[in-house]
SESE-297498 format. One record per residue (C-alpha): residue in one letter; y, z, x. Coordinates in steps of 0.2 Angstrom, whole numbers, plus 5000, padded with zeros to 4 digits. Example, Ala and Ser with C-alpha at 12.3 -4.5 7.8 and 13.67 -1.06 7.14 Angstrom:
   r      Y      Z      X
   a   4978   5039   5062
   s   4995   5036   5068
***
This chain:
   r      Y      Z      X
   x   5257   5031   4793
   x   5244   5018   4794
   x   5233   5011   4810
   x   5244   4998   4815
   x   5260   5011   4816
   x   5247   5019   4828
   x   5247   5004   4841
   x   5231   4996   4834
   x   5235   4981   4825
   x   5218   4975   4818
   x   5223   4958   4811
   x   5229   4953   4826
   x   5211   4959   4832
   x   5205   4946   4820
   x   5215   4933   4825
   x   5210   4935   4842
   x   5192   4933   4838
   x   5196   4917   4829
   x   5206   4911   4845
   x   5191   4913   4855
   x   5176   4906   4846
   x   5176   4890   4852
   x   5177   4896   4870
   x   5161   4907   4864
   x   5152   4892   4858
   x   5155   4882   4870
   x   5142   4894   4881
   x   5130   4892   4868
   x   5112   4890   4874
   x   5096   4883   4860
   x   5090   4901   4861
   x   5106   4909   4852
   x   5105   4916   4835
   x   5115   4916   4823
   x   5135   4916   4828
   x   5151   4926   4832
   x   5156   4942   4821
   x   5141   4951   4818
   x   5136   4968   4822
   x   5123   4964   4835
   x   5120   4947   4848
   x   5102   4938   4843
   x   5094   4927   4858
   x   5075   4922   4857
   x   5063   4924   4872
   x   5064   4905   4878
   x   5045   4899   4879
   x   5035   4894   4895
   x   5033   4912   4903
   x   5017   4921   4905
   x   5022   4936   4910
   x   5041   4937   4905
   x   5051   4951   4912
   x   5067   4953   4907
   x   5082   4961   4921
   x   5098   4966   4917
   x   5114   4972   4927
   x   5131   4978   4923
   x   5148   4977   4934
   x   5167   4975   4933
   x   5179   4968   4941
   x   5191   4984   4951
   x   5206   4983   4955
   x   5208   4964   4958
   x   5211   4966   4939
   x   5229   4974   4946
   x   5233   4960   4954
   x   5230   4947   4940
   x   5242   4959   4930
   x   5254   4960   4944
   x   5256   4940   4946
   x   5251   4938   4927
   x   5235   4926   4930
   x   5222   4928   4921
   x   5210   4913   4920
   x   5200   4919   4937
   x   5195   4938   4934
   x   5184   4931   4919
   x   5174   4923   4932
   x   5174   4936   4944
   x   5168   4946   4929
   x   5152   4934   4926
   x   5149   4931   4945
   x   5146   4950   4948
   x   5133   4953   4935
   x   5126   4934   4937
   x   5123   4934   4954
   x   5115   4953   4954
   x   5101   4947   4942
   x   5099   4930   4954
   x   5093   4941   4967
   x   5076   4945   4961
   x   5072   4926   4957
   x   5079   4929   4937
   x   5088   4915   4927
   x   5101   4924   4917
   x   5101   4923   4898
   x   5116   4931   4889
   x   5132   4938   4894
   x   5142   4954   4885
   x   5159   4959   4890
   x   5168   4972   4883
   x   5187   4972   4886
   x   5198   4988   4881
   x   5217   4987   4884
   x   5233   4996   4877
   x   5241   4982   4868
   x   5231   4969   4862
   x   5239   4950   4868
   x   5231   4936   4863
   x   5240   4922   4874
   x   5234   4934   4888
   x   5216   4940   4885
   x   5212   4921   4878
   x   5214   4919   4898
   x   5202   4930   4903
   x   5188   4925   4888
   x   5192   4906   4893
   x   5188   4912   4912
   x   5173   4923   4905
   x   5166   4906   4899
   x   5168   4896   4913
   x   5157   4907   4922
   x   5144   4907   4909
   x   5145   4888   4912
   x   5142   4889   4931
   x   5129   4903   4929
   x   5120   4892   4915
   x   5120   4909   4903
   x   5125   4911   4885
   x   5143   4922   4881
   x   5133   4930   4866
   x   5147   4943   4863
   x   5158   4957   4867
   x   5170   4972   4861
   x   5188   4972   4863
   x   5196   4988   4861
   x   5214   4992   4859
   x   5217   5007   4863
   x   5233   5012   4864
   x   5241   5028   4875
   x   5228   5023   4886
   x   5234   5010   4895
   x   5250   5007   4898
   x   5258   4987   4891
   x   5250   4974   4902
   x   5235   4984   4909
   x   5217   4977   4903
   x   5202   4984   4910
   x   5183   4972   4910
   x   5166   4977   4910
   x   5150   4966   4909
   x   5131   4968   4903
   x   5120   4953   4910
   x   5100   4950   4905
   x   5088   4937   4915
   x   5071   4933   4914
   x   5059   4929   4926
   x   5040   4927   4928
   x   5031   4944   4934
   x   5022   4935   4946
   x   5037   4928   4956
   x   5048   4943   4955
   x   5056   4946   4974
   x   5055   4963   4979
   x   5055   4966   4998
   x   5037   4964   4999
   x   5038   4944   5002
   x   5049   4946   5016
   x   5041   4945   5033
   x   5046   4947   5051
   x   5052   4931   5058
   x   5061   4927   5043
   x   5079   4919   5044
   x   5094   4924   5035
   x   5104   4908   5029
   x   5120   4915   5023
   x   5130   4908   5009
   x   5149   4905   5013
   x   5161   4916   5001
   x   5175   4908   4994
   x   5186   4924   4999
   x   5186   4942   4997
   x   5176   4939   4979
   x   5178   4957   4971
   x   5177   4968   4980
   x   5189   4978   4994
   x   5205   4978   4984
   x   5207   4995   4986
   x   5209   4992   5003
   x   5219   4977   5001
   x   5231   4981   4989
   x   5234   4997   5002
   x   5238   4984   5016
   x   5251   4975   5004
   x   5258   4989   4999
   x   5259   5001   5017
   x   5256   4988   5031
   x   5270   4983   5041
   x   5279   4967   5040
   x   5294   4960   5044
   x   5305   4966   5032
   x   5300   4980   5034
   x   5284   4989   5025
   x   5273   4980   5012
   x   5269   4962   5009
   x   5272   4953   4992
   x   5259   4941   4984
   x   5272   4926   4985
   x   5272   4929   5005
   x   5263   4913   5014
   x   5255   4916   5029
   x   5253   4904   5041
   x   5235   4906   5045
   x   5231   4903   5025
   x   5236   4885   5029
   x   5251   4886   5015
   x   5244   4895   5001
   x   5252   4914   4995
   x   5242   4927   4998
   x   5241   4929   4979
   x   5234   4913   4977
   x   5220   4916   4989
   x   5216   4934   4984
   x   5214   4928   4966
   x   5201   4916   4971
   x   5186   4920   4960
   x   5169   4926   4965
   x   5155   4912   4966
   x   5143   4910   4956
   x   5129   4906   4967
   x   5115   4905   4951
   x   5111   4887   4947
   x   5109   4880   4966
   x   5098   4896   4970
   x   5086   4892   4956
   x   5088   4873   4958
   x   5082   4876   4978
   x   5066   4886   4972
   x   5063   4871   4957
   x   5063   4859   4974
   x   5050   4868   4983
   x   5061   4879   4995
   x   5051   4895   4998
   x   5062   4911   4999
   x   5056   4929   5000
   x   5072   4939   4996
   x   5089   4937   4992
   x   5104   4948   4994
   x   5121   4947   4984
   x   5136   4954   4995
   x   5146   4965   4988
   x   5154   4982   4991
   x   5148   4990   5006
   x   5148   4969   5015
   x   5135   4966   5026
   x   5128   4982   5031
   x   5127   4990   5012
   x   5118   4975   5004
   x   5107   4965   5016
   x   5097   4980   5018
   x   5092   4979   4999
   x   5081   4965   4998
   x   5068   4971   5012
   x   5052   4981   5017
   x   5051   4997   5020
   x   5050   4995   5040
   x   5062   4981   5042
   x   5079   4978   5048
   x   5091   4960   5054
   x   5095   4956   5067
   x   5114   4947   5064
   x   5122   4934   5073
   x   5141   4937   5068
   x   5146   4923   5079
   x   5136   4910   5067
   x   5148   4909   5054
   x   5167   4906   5053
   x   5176   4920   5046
   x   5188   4914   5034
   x   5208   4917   5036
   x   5210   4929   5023
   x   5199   4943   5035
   x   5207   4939   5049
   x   5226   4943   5040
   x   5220   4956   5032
   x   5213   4961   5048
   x   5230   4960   5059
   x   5238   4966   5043
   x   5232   4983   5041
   x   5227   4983   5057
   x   5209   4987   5050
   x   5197   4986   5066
   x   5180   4975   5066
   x   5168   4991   5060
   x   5179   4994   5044
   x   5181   4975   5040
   x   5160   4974   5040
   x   5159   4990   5030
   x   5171   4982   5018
   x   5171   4966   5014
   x   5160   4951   5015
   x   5167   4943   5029
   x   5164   4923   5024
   x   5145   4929   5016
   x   5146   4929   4998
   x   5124   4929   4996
   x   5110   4927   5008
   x   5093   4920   5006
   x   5078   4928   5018
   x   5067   4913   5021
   x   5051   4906   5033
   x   5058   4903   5049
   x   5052   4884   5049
   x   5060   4881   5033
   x   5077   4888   5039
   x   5086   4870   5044
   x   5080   4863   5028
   x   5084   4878   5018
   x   5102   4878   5025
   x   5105   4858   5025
   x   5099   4860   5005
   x   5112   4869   5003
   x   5125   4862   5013
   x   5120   4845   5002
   x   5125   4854   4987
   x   5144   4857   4994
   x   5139   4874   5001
   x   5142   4879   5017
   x   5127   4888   5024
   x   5123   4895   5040
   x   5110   4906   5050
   x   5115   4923   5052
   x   5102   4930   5057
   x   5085   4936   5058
   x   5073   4950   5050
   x   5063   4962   5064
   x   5055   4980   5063
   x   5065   4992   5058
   x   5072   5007   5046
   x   5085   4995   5036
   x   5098   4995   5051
   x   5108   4978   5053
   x   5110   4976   5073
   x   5121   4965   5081
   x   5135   4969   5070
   x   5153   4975   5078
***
């Protein structure tokens, strides 16, 4: 017997590695040492600081990764993969540094997980970060053919003195809410119940190729694949110009009410304006579909909302046409008051 009787076959792992290294050095950034294939990923401390701090986060991508399987698409979930980890370390005021992926799946295919490394790379472009490196694992038994599962490691760095921790945020503040670009990643556990269960008109269960009127044309596959955005170079760019912002939030699991609440004081809560923002057509489908009602969708999703930026309330027009020059929708959703962490207004 030998390894690759086993399932592992490791020069193809090899080859795979050579498939990818431009991709990888593409992202390169002038603090990178060294280059792919060693044992460890080498980044210098970029210069400038005083007080460095370095922040990191981790994140995956769920079980959107099921439907990029199902439809056999895997350019987007690479970005999805960046955007979660990116846009965590944004939140405190960090620029992120370097990524790490690690990808484990049963049977190692090169034409598909190049997809998903292409993907990984295009985020790290958006996000301004280095792919510095990663682990692919074949792992045979484990998962059955087809099947991949991603994990991401992100590190930042951001001067001590303007780290954002809840203590800059004042009452009177003005949430201006970033538009998603969709359900991002997060919820598909819920979604993939409602086209699996839901009613329809062939009976029960909705299949990807399906085209809803209300999404203007597009399969539902299509929009649910949409990637997460990465919200990490105009954030940083609107605190470069001037703009003055006392916490930010990154909605994820949980929507609204989970992750708002994160980026305040101990005795403060919002007050939201849910009729300030459109919400986009895929919540209303999924919505009607699953006939999920208005307290669950909050709880859920983002609803439209992919990041939100607590700011002065004079600054709020000027914070929210900033970004609406950048090709950003923005809107005012609401606004910070006393409180224990409760968002009110919501459904």
């Amino acid at each position: 017997m030998d390894y690759r009787e086993a399932g592992v076959d490791v020069e193809a792992g090899r080859a795979f590695v050579q498939q990818i290294r431009s991709l990888v050095e593409s992202t390169r950034r002038p603090e990178v040492l060294g280059g792919l294939g060693g044992f460890s990923g080498l980044f210098q401390l970029p210069g400038g600081y005083q007080e460095p701090v370095l922040v990191s986060g981790t994140d995956g991508v769920g079980t959107k990764l099921k439907l990029a399987q199902t439809l056999d698409r895997h350019d987007t979930v690479g970005i999805d993969l960046v955007a979660m980890c990116v846009n965590d370390v944004l939140t405190c005021g960090a620029e992120p540094l370097f990524f790490l992926d690690y990808l484990a799946t049963g049977h190692l295919n090169p034409a598909q997980l190049t997809q998903v490394v292409a993907g990984m790379t295009a985020g790290c472009h958006l996000a301004g970060c280095a792919l510095l490196g990663g682990e692919t694992a074949e792992m045979p038994g484990f998962y059955q053919v087809g099947e991949y599962d991603l994990a991401g490691f992100c590190v930042g760095i951001v001067e001590k003195r303007q780290i954002l921790d809840g203590s800059q945020v004042e009452f009177g503040d003005v949430v201006i809410g970033l538009a998603s670009q969709g359900v991002h990643s997060n919820g598909f556990s819920l979604v993939r119940r409602i086209l699996q269960e839901a009613p329809s008109l062939t009976g029960k269960g909705f299949d990807l190729s399906n085209c809803p009127d209300i999404l203007g044309g597009k399969s539902l596959g299509e929009v649910l694949l949409t990637p997460t955005s990465i919200y990490v170079k105009p954030v940083l760019q609107a605190r470069q110009a001037g703009l003055v912002l006392h916490g930010m939030a990154h909605i994820t699991g949980g929507g609204l009410p989970e992750n708002l609440p994160r980026c305040l004081g101990p005795d403060q809560s919002i007050q939201i304006a849910p009729a300030n923002w459109p919400i986009p057509p895929i919540f209303q489908w999924l919505a009607a579909a699953g006939q999920v009602n208005p307290r669950d969708m909050f709880n859920t999703f983002n609803m439209g909302i992919g990041f939100a930026l607590l700011v002065p309330p004079q600054q709020a027009e000027q914070t929210q046409q900033w970004f609406v020059n950048q090709g950003i929708p923005a809107y005012p959703i609401g606004t910070v008051i006393p409180g224990r962490g409760e968002l009110v207004g919501l459904p």
